[in-house]
KELO-878712 format. One line per 10 residues: for each residue x, y, z negated of N, C-alpha, C. Coordinates in steps of 0.1 Angstrom, whole numbers, always signed. Layout:
X,Y,Z,X,Y,Z,X,Y,Z ~ ...;
END
This chain:
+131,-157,-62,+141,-146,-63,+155,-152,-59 ~ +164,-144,-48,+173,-151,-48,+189,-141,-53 ~ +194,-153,-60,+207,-146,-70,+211,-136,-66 ~ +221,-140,-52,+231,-130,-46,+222,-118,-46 ~ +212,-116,-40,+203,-108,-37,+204,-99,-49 ~ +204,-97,-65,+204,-94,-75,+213,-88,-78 ~ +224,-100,-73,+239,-96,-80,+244,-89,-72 ~ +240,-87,-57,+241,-75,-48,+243,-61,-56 ~ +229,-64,-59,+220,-53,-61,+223,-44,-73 ~ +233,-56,-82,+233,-51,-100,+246,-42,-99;
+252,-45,-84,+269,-42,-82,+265,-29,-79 ~ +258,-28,-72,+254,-14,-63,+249,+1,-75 ~ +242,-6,-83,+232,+4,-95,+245,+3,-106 ~ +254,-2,-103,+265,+0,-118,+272,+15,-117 ~ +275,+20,-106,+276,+34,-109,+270,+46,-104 ~ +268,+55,-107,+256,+68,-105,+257,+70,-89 ~ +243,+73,-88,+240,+70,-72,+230,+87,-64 ~ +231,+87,-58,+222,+94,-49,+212,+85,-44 ~ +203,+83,-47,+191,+76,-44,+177,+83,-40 ~ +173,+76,-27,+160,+81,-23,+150,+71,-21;
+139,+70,-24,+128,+59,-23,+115,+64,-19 ~ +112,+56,-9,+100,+57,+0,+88,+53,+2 ~ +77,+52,+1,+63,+42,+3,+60,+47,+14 ~ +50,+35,+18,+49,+36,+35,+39,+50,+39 ~ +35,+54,+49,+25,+65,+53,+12,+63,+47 ~ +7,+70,+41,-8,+70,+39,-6,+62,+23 ~ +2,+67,+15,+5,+58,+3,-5,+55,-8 ~ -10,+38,-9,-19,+34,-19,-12,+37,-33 ~ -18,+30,-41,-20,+26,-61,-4,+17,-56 ~ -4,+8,-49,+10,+0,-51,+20,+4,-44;
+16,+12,-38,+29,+24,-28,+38,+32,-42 ~ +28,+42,-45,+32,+49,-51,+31,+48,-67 ~ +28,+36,-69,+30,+28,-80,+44,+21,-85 ~ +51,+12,-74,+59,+9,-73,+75,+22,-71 ~ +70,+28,-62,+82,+39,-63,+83,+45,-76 ~ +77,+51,-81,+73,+59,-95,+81,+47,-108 ~ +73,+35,-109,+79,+26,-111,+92,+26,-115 ~ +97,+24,-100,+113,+18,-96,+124,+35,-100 ~ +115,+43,-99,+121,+52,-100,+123,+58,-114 ~ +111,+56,-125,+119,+55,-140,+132,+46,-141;
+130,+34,-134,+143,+27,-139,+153,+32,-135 ~ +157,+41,-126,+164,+44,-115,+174,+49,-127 ~ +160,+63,-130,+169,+72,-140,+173,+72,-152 ~ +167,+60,-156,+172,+54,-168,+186,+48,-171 ~ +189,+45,-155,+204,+39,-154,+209,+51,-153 ~ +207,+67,-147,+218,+75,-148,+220,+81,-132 ~ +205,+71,-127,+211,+79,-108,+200,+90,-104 ~ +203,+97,-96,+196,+109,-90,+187,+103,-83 ~ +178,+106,-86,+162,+100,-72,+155,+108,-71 ~ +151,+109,-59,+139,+114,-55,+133,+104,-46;
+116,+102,-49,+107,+98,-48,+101,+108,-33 ~ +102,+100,-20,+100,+110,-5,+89,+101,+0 ~ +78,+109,+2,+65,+99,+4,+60,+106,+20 ~ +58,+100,+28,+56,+102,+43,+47,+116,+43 ~ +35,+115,+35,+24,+124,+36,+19,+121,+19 ~ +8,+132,+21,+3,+134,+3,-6,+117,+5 ~ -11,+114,-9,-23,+105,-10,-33,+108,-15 ~ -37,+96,-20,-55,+105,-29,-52,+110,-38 ~ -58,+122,-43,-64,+126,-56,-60,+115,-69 ~ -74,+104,-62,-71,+98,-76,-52,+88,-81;
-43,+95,-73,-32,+89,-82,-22,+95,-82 ~ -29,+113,-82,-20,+117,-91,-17,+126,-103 ~ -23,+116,-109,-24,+114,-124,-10,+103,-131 ~ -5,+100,-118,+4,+86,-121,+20,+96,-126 ~ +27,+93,-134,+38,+96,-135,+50,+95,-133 ~ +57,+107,-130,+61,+114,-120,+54,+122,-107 ~ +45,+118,-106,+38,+128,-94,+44,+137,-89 ~ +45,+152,-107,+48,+160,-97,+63,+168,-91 ~ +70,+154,-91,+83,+152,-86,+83,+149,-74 ~ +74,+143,-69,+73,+135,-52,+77,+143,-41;
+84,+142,-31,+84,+153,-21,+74,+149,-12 ~ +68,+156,-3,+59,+151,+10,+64,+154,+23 ~ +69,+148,+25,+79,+146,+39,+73,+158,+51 ~ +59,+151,+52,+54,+165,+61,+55,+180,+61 ~ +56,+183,+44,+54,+196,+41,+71,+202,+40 ~ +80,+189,+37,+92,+198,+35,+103,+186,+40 ~ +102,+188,+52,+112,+180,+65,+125,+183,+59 ~ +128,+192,+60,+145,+199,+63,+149,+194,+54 ~ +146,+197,+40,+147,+192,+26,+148,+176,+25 ~ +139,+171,+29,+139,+156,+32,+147,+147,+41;
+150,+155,+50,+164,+151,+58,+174,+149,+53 ~ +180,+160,+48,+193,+163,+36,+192,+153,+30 ~ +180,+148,+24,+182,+142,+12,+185,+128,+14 ~ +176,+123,+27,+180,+111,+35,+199,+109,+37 ~ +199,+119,+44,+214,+120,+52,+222,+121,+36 ~ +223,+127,+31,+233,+125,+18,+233,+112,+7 ~ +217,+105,+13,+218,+94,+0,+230,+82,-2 ~ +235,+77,-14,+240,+64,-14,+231,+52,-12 ~ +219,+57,-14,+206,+39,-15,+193,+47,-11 ~ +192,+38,-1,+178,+41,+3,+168,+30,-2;
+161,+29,-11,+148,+18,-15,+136,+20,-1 ~ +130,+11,+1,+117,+16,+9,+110,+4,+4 ~ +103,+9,-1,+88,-1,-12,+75,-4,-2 ~ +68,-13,-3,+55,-17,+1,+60,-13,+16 ~ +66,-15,+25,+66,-19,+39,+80,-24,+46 ~ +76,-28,+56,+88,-36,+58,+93,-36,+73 ~ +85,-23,+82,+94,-14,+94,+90,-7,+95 ~ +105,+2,+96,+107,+15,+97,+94,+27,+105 ~ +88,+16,+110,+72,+23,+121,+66,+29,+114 ~ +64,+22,+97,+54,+26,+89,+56,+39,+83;
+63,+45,+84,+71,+61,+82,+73,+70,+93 ~ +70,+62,+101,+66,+77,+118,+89,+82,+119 ~ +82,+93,+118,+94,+99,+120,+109,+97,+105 ~ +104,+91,+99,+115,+93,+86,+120,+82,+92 ~ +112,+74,+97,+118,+58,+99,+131,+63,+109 ~ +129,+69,+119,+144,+77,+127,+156,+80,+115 ~ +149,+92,+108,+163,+95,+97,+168,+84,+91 ~ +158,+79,+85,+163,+60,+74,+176,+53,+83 ~ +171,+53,+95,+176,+44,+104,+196,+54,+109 ~ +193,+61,+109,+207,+75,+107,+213,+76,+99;
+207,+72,+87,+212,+75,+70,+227,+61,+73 ~ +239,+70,+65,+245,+54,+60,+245,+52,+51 ~ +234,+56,+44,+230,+49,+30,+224,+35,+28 ~ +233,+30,+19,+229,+18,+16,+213,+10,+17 ~ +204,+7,+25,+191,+6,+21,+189,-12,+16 ~ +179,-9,+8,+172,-20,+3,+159,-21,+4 ~ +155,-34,+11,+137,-30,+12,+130,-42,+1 ~ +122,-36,-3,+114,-42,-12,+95,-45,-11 ~ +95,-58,-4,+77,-55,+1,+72,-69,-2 ~ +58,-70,-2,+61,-83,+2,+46,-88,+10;
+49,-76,+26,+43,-80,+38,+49,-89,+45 ~ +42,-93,+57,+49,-108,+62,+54,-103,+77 ~ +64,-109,+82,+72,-104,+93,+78,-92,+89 ~ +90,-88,+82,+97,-79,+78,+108,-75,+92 ~ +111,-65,+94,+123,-59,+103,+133,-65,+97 ~ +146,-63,+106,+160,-64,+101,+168,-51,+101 ~ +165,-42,+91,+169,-29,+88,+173,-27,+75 ~ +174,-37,+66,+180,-34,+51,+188,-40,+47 ~ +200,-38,+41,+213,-47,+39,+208,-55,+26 ~ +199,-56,+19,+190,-61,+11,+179,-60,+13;
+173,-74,+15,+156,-75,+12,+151,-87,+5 ~ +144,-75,-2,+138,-89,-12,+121,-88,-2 ~ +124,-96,+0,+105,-100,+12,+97,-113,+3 ~ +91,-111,+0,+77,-125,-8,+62,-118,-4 ~ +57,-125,+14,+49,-121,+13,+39,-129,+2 ~ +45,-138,-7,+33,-151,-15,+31,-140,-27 ~ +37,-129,-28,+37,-118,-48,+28,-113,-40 ~ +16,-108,-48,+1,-102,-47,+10,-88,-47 ~ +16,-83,-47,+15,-69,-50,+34,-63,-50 ~ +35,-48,-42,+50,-49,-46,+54,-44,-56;
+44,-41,-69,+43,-33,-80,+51,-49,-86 ~ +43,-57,-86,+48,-73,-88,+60,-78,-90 ~ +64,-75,-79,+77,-75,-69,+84,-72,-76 ~ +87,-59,-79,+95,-46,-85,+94,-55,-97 ~ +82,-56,-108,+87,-60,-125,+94,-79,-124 ~ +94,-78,-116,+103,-95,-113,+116,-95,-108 ~ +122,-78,-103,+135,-76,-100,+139,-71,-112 ~ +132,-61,-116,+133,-57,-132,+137,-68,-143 ~ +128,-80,-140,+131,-91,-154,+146,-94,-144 ~ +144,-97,-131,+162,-105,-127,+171,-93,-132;
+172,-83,-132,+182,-71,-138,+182,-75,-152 ~ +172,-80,-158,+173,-76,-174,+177,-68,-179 ~ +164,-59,-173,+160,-48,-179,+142,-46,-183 ~ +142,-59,-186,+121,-53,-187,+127,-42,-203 ~ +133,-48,-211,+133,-36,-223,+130,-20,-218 ~ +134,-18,-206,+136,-1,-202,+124,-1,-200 ~ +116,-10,-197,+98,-8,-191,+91,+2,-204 ~ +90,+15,-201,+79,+26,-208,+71,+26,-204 ~ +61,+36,-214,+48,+35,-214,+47,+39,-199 ~ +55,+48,-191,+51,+53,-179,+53,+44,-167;
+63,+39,-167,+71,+25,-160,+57,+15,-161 ~ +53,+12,-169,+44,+3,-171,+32,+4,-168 ~ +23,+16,-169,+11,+23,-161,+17,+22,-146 ~ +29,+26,-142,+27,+30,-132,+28,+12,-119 ~ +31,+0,-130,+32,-8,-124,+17,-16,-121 ~ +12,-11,-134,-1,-19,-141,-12,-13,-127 ~ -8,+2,-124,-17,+8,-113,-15,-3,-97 ~ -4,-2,-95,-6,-9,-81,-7,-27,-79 ~ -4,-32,-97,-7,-44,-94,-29,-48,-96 ~ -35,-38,-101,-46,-38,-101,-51,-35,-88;
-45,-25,-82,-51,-23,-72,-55,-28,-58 ~ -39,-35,-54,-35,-45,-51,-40,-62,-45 ~ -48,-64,-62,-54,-73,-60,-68,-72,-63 ~ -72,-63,-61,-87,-60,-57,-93,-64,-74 ~ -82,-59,-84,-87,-56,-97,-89,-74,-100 ~ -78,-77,-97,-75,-92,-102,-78,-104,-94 ~ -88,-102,-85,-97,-110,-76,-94,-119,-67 ~ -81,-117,-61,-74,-121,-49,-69,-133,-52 ~ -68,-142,-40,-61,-152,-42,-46,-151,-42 ~ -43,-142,-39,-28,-141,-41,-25,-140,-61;
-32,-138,-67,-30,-137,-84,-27,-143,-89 ~ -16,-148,-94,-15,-161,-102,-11,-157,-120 ~ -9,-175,-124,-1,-168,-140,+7,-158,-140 ~ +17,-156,-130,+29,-149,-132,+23,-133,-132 ~ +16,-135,-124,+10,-119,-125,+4,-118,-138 ~ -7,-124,-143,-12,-119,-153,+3,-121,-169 ~ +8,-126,-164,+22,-125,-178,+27,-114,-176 ~ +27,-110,-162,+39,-98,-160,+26,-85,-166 ~ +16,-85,-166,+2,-76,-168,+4,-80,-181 ~ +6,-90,-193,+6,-86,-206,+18,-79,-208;
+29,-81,-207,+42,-75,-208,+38,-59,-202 ~ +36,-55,-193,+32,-39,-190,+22,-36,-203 ~ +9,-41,-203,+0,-38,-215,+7,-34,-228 ~ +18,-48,-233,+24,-45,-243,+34,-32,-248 ~ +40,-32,-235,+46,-19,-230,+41,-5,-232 ~ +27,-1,-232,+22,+5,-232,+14,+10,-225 ~ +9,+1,-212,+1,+6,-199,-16,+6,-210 ~ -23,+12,-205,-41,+15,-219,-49,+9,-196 ~ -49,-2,-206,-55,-13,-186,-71,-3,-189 ~ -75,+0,-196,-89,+3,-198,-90,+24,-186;
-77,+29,-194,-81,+41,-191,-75,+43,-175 ~ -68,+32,-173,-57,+34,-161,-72,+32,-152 ~ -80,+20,-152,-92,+16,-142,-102,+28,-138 ~ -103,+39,-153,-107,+44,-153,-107,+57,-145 ~ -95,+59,-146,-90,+72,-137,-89,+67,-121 ~ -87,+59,-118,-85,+53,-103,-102,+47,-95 ~ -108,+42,-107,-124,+37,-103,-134,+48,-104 ~ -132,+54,-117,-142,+64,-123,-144,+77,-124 ~ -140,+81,-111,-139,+98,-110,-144,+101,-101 ~ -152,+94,-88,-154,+100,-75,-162,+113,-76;
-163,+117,-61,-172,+131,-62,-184,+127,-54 ~ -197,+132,-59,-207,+131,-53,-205,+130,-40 ~ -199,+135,-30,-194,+133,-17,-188,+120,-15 ~ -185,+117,-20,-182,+103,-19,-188,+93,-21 ~ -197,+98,-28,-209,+84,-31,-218,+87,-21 ~ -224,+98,-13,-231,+98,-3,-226,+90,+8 ~ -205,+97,+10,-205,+91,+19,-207,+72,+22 ~ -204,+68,+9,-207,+54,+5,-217,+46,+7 ~ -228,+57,+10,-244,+55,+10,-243,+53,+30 ~ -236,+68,+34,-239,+62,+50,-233,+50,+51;
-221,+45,+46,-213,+31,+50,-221,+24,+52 ~ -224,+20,+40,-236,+6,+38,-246,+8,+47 ~ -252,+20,+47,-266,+22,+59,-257,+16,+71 ~ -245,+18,+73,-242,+14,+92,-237,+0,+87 ~ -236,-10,+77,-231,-21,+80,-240,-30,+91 ~ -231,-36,+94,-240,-47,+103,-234,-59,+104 ~ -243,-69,+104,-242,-82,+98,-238,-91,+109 ~ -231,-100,+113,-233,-108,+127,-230,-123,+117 ~ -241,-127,+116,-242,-143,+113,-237,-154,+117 ~ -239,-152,+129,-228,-161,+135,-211,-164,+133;
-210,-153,+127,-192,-151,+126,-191,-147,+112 ~ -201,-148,+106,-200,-146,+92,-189,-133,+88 ~ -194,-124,+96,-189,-110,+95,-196,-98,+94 ~ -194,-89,+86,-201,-80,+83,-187,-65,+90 ~ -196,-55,+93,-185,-47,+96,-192,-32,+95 ~ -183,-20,+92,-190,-7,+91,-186,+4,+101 ~ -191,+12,+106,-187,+20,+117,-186,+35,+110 ~ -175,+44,+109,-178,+56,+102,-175,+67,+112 ~ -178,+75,+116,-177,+88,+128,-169,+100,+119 ~ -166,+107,+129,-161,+119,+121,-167,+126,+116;
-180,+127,+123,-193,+139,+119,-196,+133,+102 ~ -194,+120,+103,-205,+116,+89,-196,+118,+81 ~ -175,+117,+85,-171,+124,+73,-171,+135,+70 ~ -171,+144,+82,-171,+158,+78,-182,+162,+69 ~ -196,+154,+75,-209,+158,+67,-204,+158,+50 ~ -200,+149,+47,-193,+146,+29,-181,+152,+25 ~ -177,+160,+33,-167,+170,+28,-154,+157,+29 ~ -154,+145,+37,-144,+140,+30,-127,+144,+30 ~ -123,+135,+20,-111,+140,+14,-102,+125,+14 ~ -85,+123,+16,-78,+117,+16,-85,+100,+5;
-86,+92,+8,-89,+78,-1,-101,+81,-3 ~ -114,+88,+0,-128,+85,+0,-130,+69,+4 ~ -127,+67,+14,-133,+53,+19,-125,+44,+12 ~ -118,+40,-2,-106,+33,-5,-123,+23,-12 ~ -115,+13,-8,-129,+2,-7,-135,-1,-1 ~ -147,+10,+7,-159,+7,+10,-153,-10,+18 ~ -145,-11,+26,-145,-25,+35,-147,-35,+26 ~ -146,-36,+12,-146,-48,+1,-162,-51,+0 ~ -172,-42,+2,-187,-44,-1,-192,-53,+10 ~ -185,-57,+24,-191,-66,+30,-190,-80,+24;
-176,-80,+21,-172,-94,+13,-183,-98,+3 ~ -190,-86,-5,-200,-88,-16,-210,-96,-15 ~ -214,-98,-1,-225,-108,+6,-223,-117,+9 ~ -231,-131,+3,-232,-143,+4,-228,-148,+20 ~ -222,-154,+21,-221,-164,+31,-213,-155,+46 ~ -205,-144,+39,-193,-133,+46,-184,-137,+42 ~ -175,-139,+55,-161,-144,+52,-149,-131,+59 ~ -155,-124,+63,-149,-110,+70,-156,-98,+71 ~ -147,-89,+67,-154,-76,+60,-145,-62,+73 ~ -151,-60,+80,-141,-47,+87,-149,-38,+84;
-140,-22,+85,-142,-9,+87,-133,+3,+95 ~ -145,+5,+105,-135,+14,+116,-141,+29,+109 ~ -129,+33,+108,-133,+48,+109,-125,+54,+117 ~ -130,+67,+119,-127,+76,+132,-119,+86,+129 ~ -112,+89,+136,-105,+102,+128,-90,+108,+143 ~ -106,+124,+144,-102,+127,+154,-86,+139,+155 ~ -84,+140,+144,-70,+145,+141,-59,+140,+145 ~ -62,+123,+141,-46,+116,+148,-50,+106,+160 ~ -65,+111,+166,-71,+108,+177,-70,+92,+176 ~ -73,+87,+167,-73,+70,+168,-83,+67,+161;
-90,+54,+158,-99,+48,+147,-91,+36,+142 ~ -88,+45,+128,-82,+32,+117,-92,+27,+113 ~ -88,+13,+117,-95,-2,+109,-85,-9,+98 ~ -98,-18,+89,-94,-23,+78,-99,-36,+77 ~ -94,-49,+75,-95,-60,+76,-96,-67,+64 ~ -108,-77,+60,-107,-82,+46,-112,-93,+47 ~ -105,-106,+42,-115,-117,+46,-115,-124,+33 ~ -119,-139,+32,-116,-148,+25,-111,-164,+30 ~ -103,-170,+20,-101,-184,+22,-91,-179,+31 ~ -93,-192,+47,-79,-193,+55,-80,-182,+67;
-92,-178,+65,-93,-165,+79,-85,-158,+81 ~ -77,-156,+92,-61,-149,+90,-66,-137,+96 ~ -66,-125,+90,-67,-111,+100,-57,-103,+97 ~ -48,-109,+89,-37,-102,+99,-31,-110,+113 ~ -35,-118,+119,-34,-124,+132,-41,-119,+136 ~ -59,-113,+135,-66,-108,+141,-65,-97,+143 ~ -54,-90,+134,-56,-70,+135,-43,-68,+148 ~ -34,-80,+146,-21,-81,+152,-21,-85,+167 ~ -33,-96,+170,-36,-95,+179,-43,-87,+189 ~ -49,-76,+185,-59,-68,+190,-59,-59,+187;
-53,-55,+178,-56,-38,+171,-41,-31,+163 ~ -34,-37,+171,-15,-31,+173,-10,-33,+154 ~ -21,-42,+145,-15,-45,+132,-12,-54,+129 ~ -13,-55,+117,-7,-66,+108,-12,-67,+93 ~ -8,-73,+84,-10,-74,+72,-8,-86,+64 ~ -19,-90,+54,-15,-104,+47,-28,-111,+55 ~ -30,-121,+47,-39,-135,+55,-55,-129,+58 ~ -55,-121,+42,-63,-117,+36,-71,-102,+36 ~ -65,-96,+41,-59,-82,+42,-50,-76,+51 ~ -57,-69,+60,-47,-63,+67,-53,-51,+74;
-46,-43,+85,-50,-27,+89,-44,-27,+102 ~ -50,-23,+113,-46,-17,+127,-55,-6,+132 ~ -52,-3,+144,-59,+10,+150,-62,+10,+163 ~ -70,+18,+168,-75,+15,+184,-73,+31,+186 ~ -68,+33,+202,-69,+43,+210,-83,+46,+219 ~ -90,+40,+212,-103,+39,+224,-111,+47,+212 ~ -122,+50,+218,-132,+61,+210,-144,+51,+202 ~ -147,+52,+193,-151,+47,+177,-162,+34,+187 ~ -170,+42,+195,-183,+33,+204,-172,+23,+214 ~ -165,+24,+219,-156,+15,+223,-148,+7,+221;
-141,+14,+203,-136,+2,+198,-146,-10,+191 ~ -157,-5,+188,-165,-15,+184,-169,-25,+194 ~ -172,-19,+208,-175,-33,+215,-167,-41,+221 ~ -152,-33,+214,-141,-44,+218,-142,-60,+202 ~ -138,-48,+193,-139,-54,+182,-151,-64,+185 ~ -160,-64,+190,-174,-76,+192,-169,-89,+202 ~ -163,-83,+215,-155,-91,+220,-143,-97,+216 ~ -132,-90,+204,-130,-103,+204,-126,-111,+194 ~ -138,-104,+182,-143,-111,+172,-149,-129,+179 ~ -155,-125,+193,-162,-137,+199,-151,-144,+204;
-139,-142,+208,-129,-151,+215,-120,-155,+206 ~ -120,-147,+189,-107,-151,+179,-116,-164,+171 ~ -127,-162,+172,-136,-173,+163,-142,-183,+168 ~ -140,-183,+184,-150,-195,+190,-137,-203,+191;
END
């Protein structure tokens, strides 16, 4: 954590603010974990926020509090403009260019509101007059309760502040798993628990609710993995038909790419799905140890991420990104 960075930051929150905070498009458990988060403390100090989220997310998080405060940028532009254009501080949580916001990233970039970015993906833009960037913190829910203790303010951490941090640092790290987890995480996970986060019912609401549609569609996943031995890669192919078949719905697939990892002697887990709406097939990258795919999604599939974890996309149709994806799975690993 670096001082100035803080003491910036503690200058700026000393008197009442117009503040807007953002998670990236398509917002996870630590997206909108962390905003929600950051945004009790906000108001706790006395500043106006609103919580401006690119598009809706899944079902399962919004249960998380504050929810039904969020604005959804898609549904109410005009409104979200204004609110850009008039802020004193713009926060933008869990990403770290303006790309990952489509078109708000334009307004952000307009606003002369103060912005601060808070992520901790690797290769950050130079767009925030503060950044706190650690791609080494598992999580930017993480992130956030470690600016919290530098403010000295964990006392303000509530039962809701605390769920809502306890959500995206679980989620984050694949429910503790990750090699990015250390002590500090799990200290900062008793201090939330103590706080009042119930780690039992939080799992529950985010793991234990799917819809039958979901578990079918879970069922084709696995039927389409395919195994390639040689590269100790497992990968799944999803079409649009087979989502339509399952009715699916926003965060259905949130996982399935973790079940390749589940098999012995798999060190890389992908999932392309299709999705003929925004005419591309988003992929999902998951590996173990030093396998870097965010080099591999970055090289070949216009992404990025952590070492471990990361997401890109292909313009090519689902049967053609795969036999690229095969090609150059063979030239990233030989």
């Amino acid at each position: 954590m670096i001082e100035n960075q803080l003491e910036q930051l503690k200058q700026w929150l000393d008197k009442p603010a117009a503040v807007v905070i953002i998670p990236h498009k398509n917002p996870d458990g630590d997206a909108m974990g962390s905003c929600l988060a950051w945004q009790g403390i906000l108001n706790q100090l006395g500043h106006s926020t609103t919580v401006i989220a690119p598009n809706d997310y899944p079902t399962f998080l919004h249960w998380l509090p504050g929810h039904d405060s969020v604005l959804i940028y898609e549904n109410n532009q005009e409104v979200a403009d204004k609110l850009i254009a008039a802020a004193d501080m713009v926060f933008t949580l869990d990403f770290n260019t303006l790309k990952r916001i489509d078109q708000m990233g334009v307004r952000v970039s307009e606003s002369s509101a103060k912005k601060i970015m808070i992520d901790h993906h690797q290769e950050p833009d130079d767009y925030a007059d503060i950044m706190f960037s650690n791609p080494a913190i598992g999580s930017t829910c993480e992130f956030v309760f470690q600016i919290i203790e530098g403010l000295g303010l964990v006392q303000n951490i509530n039962k809701d502040i605390a769920s809502s941090l306890y959500t995206g640092i679980v989620t984050d790290t694949g429910s503790f798993r990750f090699p990015s987890v250390t002590a500090a995480t799990h200290r900062a996970v008793a201090t939330l628990i103590d706080a009042g986060a119930n780690h039992s019912q939080i799992h529950e609401k985010i793991k234990d609710n799917a819809r039958p549609d979901r578990l079918k569609l879970l069922g084709i996943a696995l039927n389409n993995m395919i195994f390639i031995t040689k590269y100790k890669t497992a990968y799944i192919t999803l079409s649009q038909d087979e989502l339509d078949a399952c009715n699916y719905q926003k965060g259905d697939t949130e996982g399935f790419v973790n079940y390749g990892l589940s098999v012995a002697g798999i060190e890389m887990a992908v999932l392309m799905t299709e999705s003929k709406k925004e005419n591309m097939i988003k992929i999902s990258f998951r590996s173990k140890g030093d396998l870097a795919v965010n080099l591999f999604a970055k090289t070949y599939f216009e992404g990025g991420g952590h070492i471990n974890a990361a997401g890109g996309k292909s313009d090519k149709s689902l049967q053609e990104t795969e036999a690229y994806f095969l090609k150059s799975l063979a030239t990233f690993l030989s």
